[in-house]
C-alpha positions as CSV (number, residue, x, y, z in Angstrom):
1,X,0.0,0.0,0.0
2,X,2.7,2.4,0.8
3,X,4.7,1.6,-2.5
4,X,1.8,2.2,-4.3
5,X,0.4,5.5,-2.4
6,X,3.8,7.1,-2.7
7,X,5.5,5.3,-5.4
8,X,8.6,4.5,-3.8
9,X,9.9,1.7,-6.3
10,X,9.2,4.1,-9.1
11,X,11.1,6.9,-7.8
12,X,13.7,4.3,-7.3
13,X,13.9,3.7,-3.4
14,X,12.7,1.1,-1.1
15,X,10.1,1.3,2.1
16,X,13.5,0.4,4.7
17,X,15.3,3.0,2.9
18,X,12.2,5.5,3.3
19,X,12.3,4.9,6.5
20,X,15.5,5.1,7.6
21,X,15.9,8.6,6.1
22,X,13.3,9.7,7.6
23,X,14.9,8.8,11.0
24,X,17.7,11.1,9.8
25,X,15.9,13.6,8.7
26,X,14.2,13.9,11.7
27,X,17.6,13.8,13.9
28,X,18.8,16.5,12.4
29,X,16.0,18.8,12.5
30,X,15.2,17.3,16.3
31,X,17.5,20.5,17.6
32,X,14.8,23.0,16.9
33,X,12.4,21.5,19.5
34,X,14.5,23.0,21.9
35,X,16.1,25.8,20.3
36,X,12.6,27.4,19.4
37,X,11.9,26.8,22.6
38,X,14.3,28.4,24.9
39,X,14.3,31.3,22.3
40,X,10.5,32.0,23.1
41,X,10.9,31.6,26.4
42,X,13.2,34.5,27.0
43,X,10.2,36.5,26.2
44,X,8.5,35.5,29.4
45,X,5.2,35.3,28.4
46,X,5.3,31.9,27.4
47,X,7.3,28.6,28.5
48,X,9.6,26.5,27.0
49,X,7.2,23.6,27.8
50,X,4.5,25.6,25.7
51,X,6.4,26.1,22.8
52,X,8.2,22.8,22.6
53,X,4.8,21.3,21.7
54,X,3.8,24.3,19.7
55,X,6.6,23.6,17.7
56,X,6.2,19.4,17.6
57,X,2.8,20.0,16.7
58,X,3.3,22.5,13.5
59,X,6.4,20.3,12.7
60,X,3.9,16.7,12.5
61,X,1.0,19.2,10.7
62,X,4.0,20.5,8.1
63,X,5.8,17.5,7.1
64,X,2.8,15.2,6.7
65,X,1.1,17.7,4.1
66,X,4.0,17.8,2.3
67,X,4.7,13.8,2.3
68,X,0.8,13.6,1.3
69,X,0.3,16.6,-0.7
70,X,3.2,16.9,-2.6
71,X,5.0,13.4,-2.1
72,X,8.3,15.0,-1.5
73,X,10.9,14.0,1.2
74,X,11.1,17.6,3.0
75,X,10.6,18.0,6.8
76,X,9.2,21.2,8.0
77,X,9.4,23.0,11.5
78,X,9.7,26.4,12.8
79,X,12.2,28.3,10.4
80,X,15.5,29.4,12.0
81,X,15.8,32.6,11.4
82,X,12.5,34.0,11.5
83,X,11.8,33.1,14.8
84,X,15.0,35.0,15.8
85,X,13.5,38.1,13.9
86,X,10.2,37.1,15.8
87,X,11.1,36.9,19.0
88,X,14.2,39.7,18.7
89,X,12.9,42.5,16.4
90,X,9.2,42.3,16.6
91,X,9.0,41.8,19.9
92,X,12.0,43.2,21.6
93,X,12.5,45.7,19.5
94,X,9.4,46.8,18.1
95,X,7.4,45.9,20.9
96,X,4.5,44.0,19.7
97,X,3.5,41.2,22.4
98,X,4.1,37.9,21.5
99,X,-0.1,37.3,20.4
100,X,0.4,40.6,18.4
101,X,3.6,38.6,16.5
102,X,1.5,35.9,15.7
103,X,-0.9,37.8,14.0
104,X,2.0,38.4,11.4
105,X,2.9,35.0,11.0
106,X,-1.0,33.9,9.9
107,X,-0.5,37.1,7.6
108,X,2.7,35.9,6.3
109,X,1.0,31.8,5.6
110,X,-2.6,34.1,4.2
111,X,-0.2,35.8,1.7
112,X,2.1,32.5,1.2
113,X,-1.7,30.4,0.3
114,X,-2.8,33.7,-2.0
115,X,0.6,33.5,-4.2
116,X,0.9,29.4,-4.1
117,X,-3.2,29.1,-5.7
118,X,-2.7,31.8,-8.2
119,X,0.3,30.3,-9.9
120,X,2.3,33.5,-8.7
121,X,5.1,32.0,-6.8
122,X,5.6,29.6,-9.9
123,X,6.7,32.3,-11.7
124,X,9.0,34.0,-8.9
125,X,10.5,30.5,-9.3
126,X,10.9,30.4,-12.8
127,X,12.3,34.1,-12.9
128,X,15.6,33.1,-11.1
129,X,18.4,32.9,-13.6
130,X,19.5,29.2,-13.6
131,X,23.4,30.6,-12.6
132,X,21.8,30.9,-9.4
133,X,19.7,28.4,-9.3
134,X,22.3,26.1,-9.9
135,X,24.9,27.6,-7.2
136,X,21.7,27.3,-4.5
137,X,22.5,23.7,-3.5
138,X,26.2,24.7,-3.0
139,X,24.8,27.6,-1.2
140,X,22.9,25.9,1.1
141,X,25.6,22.9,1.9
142,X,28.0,25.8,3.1
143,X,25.5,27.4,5.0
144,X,24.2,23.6,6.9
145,X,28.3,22.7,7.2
146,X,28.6,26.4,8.7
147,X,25.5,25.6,11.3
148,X,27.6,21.9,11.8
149,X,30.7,23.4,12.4
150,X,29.5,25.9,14.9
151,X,26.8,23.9,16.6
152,X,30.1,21.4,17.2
153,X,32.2,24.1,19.0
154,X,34.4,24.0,16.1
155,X,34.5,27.8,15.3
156,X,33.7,30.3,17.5
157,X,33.5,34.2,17.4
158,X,36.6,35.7,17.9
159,X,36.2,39.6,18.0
160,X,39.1,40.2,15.8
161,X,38.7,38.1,13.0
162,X,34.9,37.5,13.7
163,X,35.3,33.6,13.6
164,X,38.2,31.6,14.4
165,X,38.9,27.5,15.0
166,X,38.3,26.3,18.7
167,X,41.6,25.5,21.0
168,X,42.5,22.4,21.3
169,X,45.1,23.1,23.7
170,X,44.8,20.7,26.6
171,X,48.5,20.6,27.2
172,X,49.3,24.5,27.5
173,X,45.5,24.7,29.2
174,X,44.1,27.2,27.3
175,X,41.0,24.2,26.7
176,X,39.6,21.6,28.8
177,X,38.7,18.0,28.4
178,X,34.8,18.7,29.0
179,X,35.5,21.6,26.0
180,X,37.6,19.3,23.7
181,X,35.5,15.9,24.0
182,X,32.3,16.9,22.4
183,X,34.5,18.6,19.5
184,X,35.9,15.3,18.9
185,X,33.0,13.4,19.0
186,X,31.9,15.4,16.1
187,X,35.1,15.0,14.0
188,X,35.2,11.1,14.8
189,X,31.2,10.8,13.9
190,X,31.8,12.5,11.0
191,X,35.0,10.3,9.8
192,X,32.8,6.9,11.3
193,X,29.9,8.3,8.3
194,X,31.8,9.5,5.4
195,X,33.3,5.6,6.0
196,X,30.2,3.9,5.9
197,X,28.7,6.1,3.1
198,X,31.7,5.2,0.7
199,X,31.6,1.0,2.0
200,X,27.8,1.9,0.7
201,X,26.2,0.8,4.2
202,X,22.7,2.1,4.1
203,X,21.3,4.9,6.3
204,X,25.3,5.8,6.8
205,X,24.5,9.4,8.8
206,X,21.8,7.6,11.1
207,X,24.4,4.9,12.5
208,X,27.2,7.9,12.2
209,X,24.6,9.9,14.7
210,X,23.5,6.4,16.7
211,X,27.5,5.5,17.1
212,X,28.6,9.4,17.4
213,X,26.1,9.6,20.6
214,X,27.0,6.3,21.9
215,X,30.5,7.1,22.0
216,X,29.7,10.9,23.9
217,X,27.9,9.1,26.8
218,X,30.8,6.8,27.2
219,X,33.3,9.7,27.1
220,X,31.1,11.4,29.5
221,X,32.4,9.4,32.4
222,X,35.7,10.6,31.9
223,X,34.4,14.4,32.1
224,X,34.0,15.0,36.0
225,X,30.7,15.9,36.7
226,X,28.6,14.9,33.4
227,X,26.1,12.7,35.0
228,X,25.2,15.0,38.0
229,X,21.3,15.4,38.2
230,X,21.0,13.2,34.6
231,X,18.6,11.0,36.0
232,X,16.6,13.9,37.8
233,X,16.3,15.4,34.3
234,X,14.8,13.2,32.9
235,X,11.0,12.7,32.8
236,X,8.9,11.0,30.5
237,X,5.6,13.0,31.5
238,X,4.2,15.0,28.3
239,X,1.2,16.5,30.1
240,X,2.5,19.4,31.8
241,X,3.8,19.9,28.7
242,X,0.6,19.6,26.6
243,X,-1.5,22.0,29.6
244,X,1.2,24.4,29.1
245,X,0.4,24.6,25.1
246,X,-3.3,24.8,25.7
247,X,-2.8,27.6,28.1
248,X,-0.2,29.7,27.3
249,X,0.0,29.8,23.5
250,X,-2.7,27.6,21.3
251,X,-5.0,29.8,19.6
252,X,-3.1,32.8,21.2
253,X,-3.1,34.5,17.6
254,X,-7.2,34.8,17.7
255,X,-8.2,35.6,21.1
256,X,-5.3,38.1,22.1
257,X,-3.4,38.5,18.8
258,X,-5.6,41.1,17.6
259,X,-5.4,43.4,20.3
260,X,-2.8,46.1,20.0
261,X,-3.9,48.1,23.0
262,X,-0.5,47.8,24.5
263,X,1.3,48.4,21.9
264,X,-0.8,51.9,20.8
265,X,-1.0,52.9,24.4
266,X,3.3,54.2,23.4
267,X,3.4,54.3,19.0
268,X,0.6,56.0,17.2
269,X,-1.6,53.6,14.8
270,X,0.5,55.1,11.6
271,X,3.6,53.0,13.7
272,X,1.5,50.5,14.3
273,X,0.1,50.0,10.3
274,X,3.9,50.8,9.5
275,X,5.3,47.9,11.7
276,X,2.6,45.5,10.7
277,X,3.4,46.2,6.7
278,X,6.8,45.5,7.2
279,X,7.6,43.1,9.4
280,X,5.0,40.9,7.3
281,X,7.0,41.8,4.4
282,X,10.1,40.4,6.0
283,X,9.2,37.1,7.3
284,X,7.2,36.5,3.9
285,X,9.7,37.1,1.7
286,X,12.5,35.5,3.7
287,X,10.1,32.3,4.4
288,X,9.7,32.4,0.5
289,X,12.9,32.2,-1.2
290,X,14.3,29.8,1.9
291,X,11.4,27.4,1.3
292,X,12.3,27.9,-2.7
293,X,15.9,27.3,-2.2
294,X,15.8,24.5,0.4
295,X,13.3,22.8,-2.1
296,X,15.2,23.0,-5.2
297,X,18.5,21.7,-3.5
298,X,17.3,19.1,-1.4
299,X,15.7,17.8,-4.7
300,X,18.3,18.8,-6.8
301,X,20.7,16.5,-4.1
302,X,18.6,13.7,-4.7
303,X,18.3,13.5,-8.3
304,X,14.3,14.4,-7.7
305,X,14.2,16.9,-10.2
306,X,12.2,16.4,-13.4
307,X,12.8,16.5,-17.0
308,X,12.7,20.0,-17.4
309,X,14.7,20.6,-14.1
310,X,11.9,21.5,-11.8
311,X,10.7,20.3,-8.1
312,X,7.6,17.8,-9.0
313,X,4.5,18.7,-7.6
314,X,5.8,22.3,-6.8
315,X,3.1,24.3,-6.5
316,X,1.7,21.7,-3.8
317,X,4.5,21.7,-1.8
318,X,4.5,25.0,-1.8
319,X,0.9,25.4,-0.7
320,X,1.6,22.7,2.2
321,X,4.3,25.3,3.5
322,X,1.5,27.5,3.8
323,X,-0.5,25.9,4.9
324,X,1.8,24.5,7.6
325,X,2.8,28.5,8.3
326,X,-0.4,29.2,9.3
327,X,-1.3,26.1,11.4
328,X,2.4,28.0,13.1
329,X,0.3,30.6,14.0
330,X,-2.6,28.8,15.5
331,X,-0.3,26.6,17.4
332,X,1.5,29.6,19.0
333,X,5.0,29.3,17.1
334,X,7.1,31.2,14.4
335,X,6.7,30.9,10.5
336,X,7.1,27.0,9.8
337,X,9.3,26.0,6.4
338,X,10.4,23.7,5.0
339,X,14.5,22.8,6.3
340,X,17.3,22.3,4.5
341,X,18.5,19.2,7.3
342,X,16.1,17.0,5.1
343,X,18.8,17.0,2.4
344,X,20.2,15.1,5.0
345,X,17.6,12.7,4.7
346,X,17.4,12.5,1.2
347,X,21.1,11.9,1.0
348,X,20.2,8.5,2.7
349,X,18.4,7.5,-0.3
350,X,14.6,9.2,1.1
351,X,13.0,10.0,-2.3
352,X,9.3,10.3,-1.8
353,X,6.3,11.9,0.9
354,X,7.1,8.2,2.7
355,X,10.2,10.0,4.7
356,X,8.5,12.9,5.1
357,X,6.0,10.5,7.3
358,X,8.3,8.8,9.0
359,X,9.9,12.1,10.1
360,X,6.0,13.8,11.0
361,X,5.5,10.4,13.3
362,X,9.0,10.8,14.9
363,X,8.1,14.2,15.9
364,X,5.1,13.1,17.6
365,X,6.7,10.7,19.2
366,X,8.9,13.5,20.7
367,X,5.9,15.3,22.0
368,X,5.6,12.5,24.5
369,X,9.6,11.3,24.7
370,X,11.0,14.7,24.5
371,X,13.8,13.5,26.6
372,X,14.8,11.4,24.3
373,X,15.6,14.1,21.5
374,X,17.2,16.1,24.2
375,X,20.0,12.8,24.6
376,X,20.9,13.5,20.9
377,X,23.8,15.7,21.0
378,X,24.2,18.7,19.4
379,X,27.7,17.6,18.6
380,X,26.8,14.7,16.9
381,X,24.1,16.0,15.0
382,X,26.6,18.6,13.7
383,X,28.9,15.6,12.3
384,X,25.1,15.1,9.8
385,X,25.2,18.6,8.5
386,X,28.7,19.2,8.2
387,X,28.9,15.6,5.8
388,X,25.6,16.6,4.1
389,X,27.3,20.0,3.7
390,X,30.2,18.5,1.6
391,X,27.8,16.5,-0.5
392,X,25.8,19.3,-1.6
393,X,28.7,21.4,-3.2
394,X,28.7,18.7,-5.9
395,X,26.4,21.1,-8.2
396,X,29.1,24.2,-9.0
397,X,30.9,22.1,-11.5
398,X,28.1,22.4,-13.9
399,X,28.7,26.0,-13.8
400,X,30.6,28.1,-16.5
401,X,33.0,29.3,-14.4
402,X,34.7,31.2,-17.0
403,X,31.6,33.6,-18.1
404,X,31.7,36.1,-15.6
405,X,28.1,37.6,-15.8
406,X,27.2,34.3,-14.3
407,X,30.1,32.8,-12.4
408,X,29.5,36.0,-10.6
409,X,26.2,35.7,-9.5
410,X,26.2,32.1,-8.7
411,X,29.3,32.6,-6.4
412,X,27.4,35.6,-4.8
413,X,24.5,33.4,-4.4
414,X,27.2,30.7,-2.6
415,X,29.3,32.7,-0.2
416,X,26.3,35.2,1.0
417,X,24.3,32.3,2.3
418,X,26.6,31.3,5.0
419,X,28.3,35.0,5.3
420,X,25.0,36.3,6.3
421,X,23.6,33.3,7.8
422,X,20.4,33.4,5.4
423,X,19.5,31.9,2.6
424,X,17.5,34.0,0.9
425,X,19.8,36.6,1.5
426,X,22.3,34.6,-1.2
427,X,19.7,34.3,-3.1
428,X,19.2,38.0,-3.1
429,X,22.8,38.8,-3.9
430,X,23.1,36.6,-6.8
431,X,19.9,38.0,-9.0
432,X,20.6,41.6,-7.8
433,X,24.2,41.2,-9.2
434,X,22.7,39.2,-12.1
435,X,20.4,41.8,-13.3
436,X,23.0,44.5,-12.6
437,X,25.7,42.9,-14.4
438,X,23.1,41.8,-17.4
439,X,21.6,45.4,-17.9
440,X,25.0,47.1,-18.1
441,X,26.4,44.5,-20.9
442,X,23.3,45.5,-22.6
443,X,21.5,41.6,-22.1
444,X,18.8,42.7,-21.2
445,X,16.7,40.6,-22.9
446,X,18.0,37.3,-20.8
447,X,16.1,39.2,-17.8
448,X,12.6,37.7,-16.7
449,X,10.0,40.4,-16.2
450,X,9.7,38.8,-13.0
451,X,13.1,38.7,-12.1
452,X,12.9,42.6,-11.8
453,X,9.5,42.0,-9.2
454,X,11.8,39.8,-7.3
455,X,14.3,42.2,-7.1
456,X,12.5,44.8,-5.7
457,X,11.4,43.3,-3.7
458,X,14.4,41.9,-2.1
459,X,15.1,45.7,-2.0
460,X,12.4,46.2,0.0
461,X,13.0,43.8,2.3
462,X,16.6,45.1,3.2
463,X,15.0,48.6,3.5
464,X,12.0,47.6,6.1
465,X,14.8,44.7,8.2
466,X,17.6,46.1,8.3
C-alpha cells in the first residue's frame, strides 16, 4: 500500500530505505524543539514547555502535508531565522506582544496560500536565472556545514577576526577535556559516516549519529561531573507539557493576537500599520525564497528533479508550506518551512512523501519522549550537517566558471548564504548582481519580467529589516 500511495519503487527507493531517512531527517532537524523553545521563552510570556509542543505539533502538521500533498521528502518546522526576527525584532524591538507577533505570522502563511493558488510563486520561481539556481545547493551545503561546524564548537566568534577554529590546547591549558570531548565526538562521527557512506552501508548518517552519541555518553564518564542530576532530568511525563500549550500559547493568535492596546498605548496607529506592513513583508519574503531554495536543493541533491529541471509537484509543496505557516500561527510558534536538514535525509536515499511521514511520526513521538531528542547531541548532529554540507557542493561544477556575468552571481548566491547566515539573502545577492551585471552589458533581454519584481522586492525587504 505504501509503494503504491507514494510510489517508492518508481522513484527508485525502497520502504527500509524511506524509513530510515526519515529517522535522519528527523535527527537533524530534532535541535529546533529546543532551540525554538528556549528562544520563546526569553520573552517571558510563554514557556519552553509551551512552545516545545507548539513547535512538535506544527512540525507533525507541516511534514505530513508535504509527504501527502506533494510526495516530497522535506521536513518542516519552525524556520530558524525568523523566529530570531520574531522573537528579537518584533517583539523586543518593536514591541509588539508575542499574540500581536503571531498575528503576522497567519498574515505571512494568508499571503504564502494567495501567491501558491494563483500560480504566482511559480513564476518567482521560474524568474531566477538558472546561474543561481544552480549555485543554490552549494549555497545551502556551506551554510548547513557552517551551522555543523558551529553547533560542534568548532569555530567560535573571535572579536578580531569574527570567527576563528576552537583550541584544542589541553596541554598548554588554554581548553579543557569537557570543552575538547564533544568537538571530537563530532570529528570522529563524522569520519565513522563519510566511512560507511563510501563501504555503501545504508542509512550511513543515522548509525554515524546512533555510534557518534553512543560514543559521547561513554566519554562522558571521563568528564568529571557529566552525570550530575542526569537522571533527575529526565521525565517522560508529556502533560504538563501539553496543559502548558493549551494555556499559554494555542489559539493565542485569535483571542489576544488582535489586540494592539498595549502596543498603541506608546506608538501612534501610523507606527502600528507601519510595523505591521513591514515586518510581514520580511518574514514573507524570507520564508519564501528559503522554502524555494531549500526545495530545489534538497531535490536537486537527490536526483528528484524532473525533466525540465523542476521540483515535481511544486506548486503543492508550496501550498503545504503555507498551509503548515499558518497552522504556526494557530499553534503559537514562528513561520514553519520547510528545512534544509532534510537533504540530509534525502542523501540516505529518502526520495518520496514516505520520509516525510516517517519524520512527521518521529516528531510526535517526541511530544511525549521529548527526553529522548534532548539525549541526541548537538555535537553529533553537527557531524550530519557538516557531511551533508560537503555533498551538496557537488552542483558548482556544472557552472561556467569562466563567463563572468554568471560565475558572478552564482558565487554571490554561494558565499552570501553562509556569510550572512540566510539563505534567501544569497539568493538576493546573486539576482541583484545578475540583473545589474546583465543590464550594463546590454543583455537585457536574458532578464525575466519577473526577475525585476523579485528584485524589488528583495530591495524592499533590506529597507524595512535592516
Amino acid at each position: 500500500m505504501l509503494e503504491k500511495y507514494f510510489k517508492v519503487k518508481e522513484k527508485g527507493s525502497t520502504v527500509r530505505t524511506e524509513i530510515m531517512a526519515g529517522i535522519t531527517t528527523f535527527m537533524v532537524m530534532a535541535y529546533i524543539l529546543m532551540v525554538n523553545s528556549s528562544m520563546f521563552a526569553e520573552l517571558g510570556v510563554v514557556s519552553y514547555q509551551a512552545i516545545y509542543i507548539a513547535t512538535a505539533i506544527s512540525a507533525v502538521v507541516g511534514t505530513l502535508l508535504m509527504a501527502f500533498m506533494a510526495n516530497l521528502p522535506i521536513g518542516l518546522a519552525s524556520g530558524m531565522g525568523v523566529n530570531a526576527f520574531f522573537v528579537y525584532t518584533v517583539c523586543f524591538t518593536f514591541g509588539l506582544s508575542y499574540a500581536n507577533a503571531l498575528v503576522l505570522v497567519l498574515l505571512d502563511g494568508i499571503v504564502f496560500i494567495i501567491l501558491t493558488v494563483t500560480g504566482v510563486r511559480t513564476m518567482l520561481f521560474e524568474a531566477i536565472p538558472k546561474c543561481v539556481r544552480a549555485a543554490i545547493p552549494a549555497g545551502i551545503g556551506l551554510f548547513i556545514a557552517f551551522l555543523g561546524v558551529q553547533n560542534a564548537d568548532l569555530v567560535v566568534a573571535n572579536s578580531d577576526t569574527c570567527v576563528s577554529l576552537a583550541s584544542f590546547n589541553i596541554l598548554g591549558g588554554k581548553a579543557g577535556w569537557a570543552e575538547i570531548m564533544p568537538r571530537l565526538v563530532t570529528l570522529i562521527a563524522l569520519i565513522l559516516i563519510v566511512v560507511l557512506s563510501y563501504r555503501k552501508v545504508r542509512g550511513a548518517v543515522l548509525w554515524g549519529i546512533v555510534g557518534g552519541s553512543v560514543l559521547y555518553y561513554l566519554l562522558g564518564f571521563t568528564v568529571p561531573g557529566f552525570y550530575n542530576g542526569f537522571l533527575e532530568r529526565l521525565n517522560f511525563n508529556p502533560f504538563t507539557a501539553f496543559a502548558a500549550w493549551g494555556t499559554e500559547a494555542f489559539g493565542k493568535v485569535f483571542t489576544e493576537g488582535f489586540d494592539f492596546s498595549g502596543y498603541l498605548a506608546e506608538h501612534t496607529m501610523t507606527d502600528l500599520i507601519l510595523i505591521v506592513l513591514t515586518s510581514a513583508l520580511a518574514m514573507c519574503l524570507t520564508d519564501m525564497f528559503d522554502t524555494l531554495g531549500t526545495l530545489y536543493g534538497a531535490c536537486a541533491r537527490g536526483k528528484i528533479l524532473d525533466e525540465n529541471g523542476e521540483v515535481p509537484n511544486f506548486e503543492k509543496a508550496m501550498l503545504s508550506d503555507a498551509i503548515a505557516t499558518c497552522m504556526g500561527a494557530i499553534c503559537g510558534t514562528s513561520t514553519v518551512s520547510s528545512y534544509v536538514e532534510s537533504s540530509s535525509g534525502v542523501a540516505e536515499g529518502g526520495r518520496t512523501g514516505l520520509t516525510s511521514v516517517v519524520t512527521g511520526i518521529m516528531f510526535l513521538l517526541a511530544m511525549f519522549l521529548s527526553p529522548i531528542a534532548v539525549l541526541i547531541p548537538g555535537s553529533v548532529t553537527a557531524a550530519a550537517l557538516i557531511y551533508v554540507g560537503a555533498l551538496m557542493m557537488g552542483g558548482v561544477a556544472d557552472l561556467n566558471w569562466q563567463d563572468i556575468s554568471v560565475s558572478v552571481p552564482a558565487f554571490f548566491t554561494i558565499v552570501f548564504m553562509p556569510f550572512t547566515y540566510n539563505i534567501s539573502y544569497g539568493i538576493a545577492f546573486g539576482l541583484i548582481s545578475y540583473i545589474l551585471i546583465h543590464l550594463l552589458l546590454g543583455k537585457v533581454k536574458e532578464i525575466k519580467p519577473f526577475g525585476w519584481v523579485i528584485a524589488a522586492l528583495f530591495a524592499v525587504m533590506f529597507l524595512v529589516s535592516h
